[in-house]
C-alpha positions in Angstrom: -5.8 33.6 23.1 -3.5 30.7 24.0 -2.8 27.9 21.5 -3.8 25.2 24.0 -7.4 27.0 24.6 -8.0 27.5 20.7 -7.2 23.5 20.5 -9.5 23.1 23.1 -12.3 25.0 21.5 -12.1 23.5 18.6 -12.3 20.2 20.0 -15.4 21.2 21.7 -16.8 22.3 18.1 -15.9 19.5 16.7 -17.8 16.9 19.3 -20.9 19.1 19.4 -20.9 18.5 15.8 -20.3 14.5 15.6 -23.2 14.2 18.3 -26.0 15.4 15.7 -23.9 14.5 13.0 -23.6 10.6 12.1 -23.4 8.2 9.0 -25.3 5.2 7.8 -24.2 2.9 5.0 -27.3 4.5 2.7 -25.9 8.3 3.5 -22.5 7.8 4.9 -20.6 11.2 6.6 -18.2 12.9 4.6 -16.0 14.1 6.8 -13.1 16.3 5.8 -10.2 17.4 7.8 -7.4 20.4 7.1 -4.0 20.8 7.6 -1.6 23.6 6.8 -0.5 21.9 3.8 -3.2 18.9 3.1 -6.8 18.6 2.5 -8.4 14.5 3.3 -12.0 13.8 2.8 -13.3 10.5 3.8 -17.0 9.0 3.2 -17.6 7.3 6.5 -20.4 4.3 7.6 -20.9 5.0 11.3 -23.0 2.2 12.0 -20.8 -0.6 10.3 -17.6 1.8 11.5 -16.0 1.7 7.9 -14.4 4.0 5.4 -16.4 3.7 2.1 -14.0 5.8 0.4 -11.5 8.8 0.7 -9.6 11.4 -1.3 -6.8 13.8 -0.5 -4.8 16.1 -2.4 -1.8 13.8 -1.4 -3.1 11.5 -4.0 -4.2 14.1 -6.1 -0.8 15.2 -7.1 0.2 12.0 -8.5 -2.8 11.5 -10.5 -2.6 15.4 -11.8 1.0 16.0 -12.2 0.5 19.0 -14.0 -1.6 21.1 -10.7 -0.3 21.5 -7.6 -3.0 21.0 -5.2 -2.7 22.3 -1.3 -4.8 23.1 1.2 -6.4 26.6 -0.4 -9.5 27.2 -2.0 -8.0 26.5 -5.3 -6.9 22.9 -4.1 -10.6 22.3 -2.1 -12.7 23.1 -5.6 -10.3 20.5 -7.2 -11.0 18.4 -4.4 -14.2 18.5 -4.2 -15.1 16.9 -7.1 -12.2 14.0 -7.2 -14.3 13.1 -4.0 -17.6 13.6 -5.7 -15.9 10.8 -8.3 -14.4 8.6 -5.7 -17.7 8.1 -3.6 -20.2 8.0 -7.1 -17.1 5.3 -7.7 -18.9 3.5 -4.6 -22.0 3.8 -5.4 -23.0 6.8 -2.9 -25.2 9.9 -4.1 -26.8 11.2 -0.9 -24.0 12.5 2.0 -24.1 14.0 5.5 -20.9 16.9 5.6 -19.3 17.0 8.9 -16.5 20.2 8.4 -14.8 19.0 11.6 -15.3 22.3 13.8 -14.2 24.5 10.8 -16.4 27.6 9.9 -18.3 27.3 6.6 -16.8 29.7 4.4 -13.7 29.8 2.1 -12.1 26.8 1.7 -15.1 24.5 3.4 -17.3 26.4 1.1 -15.3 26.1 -1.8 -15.0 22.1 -1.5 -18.9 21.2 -0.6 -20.0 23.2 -3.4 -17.7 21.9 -5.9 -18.5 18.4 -4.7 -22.3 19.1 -5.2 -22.0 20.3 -8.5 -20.2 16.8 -9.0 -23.2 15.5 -8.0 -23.4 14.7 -4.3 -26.4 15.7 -2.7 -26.1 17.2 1.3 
């Protein structure tokens, strides 16, 4: 399959999630995005159109200098529950996960259940 058709595919994915997927300021979305070398979550108000909070493991590796976080499942457990902290930080218990198009299994998995055994609730 062509790059350009697996782009478009995945955009599809992605919009047909967003349209049943939204965020209010009481259960905001936490929408996390991959890269080949990153991991970003971001806690999202869809109605106000505001970021409530947001963690990456960009920022992760200068607050844990000892672990090298990247975008494996070993990076997405870890995380997970700096997110958990940084939206509990904001007052926010109850989320809606939007995995942006990407299948839930390995390194999606890894970082919703590590963030719900931080405490979030889905």
């Amino acid at each position: 399959m062509r790059i350009e058709d697996k782009r478009r595919l995945l955009k599809l994915r992605r919009h047909r999630i967003r349209r049943k997927v939204q965020g209010t300021a009481q259960r905001p979305r936490m929408a996390v995005r991959f890269t080949n070398q990153n991991i970003y979550v971001q806690f999202i108000d869809d109605a106000a159109g505001v970021t409530l909070a947001s963690a990456s493991t960009r920022r992760g590796k200068a607050a844990a200098e000892t672990q090298r976080w990247t975008a494996n499942v070993k990076g997405a457990k870890a995380l997970g529950a700096l997110a958990a902290e940084a939206a509990k930080s904001q007052g926010i218990s109850e989320v809606v996960f939007d995995r942006s198009g990407a299948p839930y299994h390995g390194k999606v998995r890894a970082l919703a259940e590590a963030a719900r055994e931080a405490g979030l609730k889905f």
